[in-house]
RODO-436340 format. One line per 3 residues: number of its first residue (from 1); for each residue x, y, z of N, C-alpha, C. Coordinates in nm, 3 decimals, decimal comma, m for minus. Layout:
% RODO-436340
NUM) X Y Z X Y Z X Y Z; ...
% end
This chain:
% RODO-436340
1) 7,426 9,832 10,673 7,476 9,701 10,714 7,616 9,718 10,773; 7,608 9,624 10,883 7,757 9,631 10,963 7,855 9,599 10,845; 7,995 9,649 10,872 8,113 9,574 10,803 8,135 9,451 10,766
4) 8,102 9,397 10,883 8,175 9,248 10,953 8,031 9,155 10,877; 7,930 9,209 10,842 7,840 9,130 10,774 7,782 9,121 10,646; 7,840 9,246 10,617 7,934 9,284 10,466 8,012 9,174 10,399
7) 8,114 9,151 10,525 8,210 9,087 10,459 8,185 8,957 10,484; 8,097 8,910 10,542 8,053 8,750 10,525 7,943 8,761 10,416; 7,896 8,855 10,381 7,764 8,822 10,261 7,851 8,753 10,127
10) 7,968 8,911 10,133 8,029 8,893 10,010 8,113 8,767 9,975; 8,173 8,767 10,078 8,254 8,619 10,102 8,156 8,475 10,019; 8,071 8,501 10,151 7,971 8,371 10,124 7,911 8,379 9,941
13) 7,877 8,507 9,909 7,840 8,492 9,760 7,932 8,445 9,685; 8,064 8,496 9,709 8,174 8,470 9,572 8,263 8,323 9,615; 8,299 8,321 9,708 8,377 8,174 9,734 8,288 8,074 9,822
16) 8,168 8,076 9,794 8,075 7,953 9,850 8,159 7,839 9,995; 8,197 7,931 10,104 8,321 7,844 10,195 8,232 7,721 10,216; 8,292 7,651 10,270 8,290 7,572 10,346 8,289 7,586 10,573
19) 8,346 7,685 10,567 8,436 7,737 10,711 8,387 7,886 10,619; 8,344 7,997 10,719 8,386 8,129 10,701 8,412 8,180 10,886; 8,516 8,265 10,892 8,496 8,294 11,046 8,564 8,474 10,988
22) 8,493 8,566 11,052 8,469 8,731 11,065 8,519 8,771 11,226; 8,663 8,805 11,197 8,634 8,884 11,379 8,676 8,944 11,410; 8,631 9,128 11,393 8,644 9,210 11,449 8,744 9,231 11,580
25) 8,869 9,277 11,531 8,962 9,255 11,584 9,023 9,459 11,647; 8,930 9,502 11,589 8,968 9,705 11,583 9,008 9,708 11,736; 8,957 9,686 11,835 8,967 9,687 11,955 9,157 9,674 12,035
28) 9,227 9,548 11,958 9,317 9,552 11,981 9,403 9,663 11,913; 9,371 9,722 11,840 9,459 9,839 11,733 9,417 9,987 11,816; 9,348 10,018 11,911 9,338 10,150 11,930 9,442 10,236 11,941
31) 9,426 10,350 11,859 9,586 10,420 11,912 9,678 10,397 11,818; 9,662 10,305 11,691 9,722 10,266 11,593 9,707 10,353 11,456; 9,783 10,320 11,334 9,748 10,447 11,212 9,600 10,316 11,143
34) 9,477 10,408 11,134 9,378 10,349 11,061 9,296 10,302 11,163; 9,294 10,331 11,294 9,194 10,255 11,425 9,069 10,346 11,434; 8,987 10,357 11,445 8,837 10,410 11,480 8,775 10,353 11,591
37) 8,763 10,506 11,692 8,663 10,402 11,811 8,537 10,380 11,761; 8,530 10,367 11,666 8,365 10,307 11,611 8,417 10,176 11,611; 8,540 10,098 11,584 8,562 9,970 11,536 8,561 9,962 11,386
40) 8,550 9,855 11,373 8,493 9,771 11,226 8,609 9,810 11,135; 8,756 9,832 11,141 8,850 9,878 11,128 8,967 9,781 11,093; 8,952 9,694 11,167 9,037 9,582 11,154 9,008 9,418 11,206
43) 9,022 9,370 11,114 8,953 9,238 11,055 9,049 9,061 11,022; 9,001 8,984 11,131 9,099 8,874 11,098 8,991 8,763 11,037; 9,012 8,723 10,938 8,917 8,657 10,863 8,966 8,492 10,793
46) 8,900 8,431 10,828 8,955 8,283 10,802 8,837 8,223 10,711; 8,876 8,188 10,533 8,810 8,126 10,476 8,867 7,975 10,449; 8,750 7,939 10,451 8,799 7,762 10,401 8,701 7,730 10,257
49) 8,758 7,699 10,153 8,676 7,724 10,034 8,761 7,630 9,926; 8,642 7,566 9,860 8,685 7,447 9,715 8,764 7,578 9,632; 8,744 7,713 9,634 8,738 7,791 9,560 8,854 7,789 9,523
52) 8,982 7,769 9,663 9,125 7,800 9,658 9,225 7,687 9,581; 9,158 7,640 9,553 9,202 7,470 9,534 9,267 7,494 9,424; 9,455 7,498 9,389 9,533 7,484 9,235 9,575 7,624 9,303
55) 9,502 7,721 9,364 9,590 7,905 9,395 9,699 7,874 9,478; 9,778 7,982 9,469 9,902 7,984 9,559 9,819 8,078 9,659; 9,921 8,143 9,739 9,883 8,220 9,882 9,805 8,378 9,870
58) 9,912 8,378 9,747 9,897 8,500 9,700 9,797 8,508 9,645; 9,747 8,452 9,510 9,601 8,451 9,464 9,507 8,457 9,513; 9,535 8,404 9,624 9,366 8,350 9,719 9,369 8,504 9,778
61) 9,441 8,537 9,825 9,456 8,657 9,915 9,388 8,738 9,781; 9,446 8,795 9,630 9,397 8,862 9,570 9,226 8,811 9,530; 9,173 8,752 9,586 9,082 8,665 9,505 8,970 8,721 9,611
64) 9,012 8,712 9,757 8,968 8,827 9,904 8,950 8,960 9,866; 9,086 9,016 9,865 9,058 9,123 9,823 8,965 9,228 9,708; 8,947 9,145 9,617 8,894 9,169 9,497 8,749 9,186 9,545
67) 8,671 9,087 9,648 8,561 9,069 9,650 8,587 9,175 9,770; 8,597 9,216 9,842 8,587 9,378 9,926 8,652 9,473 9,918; 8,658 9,487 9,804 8,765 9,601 9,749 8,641 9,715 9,802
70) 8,545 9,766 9,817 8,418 9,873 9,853 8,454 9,883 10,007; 8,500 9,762 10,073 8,532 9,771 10,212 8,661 9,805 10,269; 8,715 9,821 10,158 8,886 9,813 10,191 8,906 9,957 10,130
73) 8,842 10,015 10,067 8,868 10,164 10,033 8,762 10,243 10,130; 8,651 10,197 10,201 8,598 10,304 10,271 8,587 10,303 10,402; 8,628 10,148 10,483 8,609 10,196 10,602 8,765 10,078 10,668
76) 8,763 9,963 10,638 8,852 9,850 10,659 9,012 9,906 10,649; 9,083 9,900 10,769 9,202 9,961 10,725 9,267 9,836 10,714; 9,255 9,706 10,785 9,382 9,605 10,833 9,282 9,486 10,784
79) 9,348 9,370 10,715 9,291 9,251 10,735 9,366 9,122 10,689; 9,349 9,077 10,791 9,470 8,987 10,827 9,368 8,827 10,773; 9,434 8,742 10,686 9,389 8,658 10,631 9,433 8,489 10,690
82) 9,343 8,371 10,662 9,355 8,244 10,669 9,264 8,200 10,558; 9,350 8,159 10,452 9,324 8,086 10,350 9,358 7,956 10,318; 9,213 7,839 10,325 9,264 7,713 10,346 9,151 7,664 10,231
85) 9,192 7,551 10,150 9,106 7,469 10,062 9,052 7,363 10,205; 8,953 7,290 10,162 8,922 7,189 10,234 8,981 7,076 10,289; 9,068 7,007 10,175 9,202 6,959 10,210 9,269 7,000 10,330
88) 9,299 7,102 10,318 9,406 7,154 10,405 9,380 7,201 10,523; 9,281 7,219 10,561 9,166 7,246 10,681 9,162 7,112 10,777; 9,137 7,021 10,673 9,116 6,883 10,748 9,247 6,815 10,816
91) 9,321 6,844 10,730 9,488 6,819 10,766 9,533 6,847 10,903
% end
């Protein structure tokens, strides 16, 4: 299984979003420390989720990480986050 659909399975299992958006971003990093011309390397990822609702910035971010920690040690070098409750989405 691709990365990028990896990381929407896992997503979608553990923080049930509302909004999930995955996008393969490796392309702009070539030539960078952690780039692969295979891709799938670097990752801008925007969840919108009841899940975040009472977390600070930081939590939510550890709360990401936690759930691709398998992706973030074997192939994912960069991933750049948008963490929004529903509230705050709509805003």
């Amino acid at each position: 299984m691709e990365y990028a659909a990896r990381i929407r399975q896992k997503l979608t299992d553990g923080l049930s979003p509302d909004r999930l958006e995955v996008v393969d971003e490796s392309h702009r990093h070539a030539g960078h420390a952690g780039a692969d011309a295979k891709g799938e390397t670097h990752f801008h990822v925007t969840v919108v989720s009841a899940a975040f609702t009472g977390q600070s910035r930081v939590a939510r971010q550890r709360m990401v990480y936690a759930l691709l920690a398998d992706e973030l040690r074997e192939r994912v070098h960069a991933l750049a986050l948008t963490t929004q409750t529903p509230a705050e989405a709509a805003a």
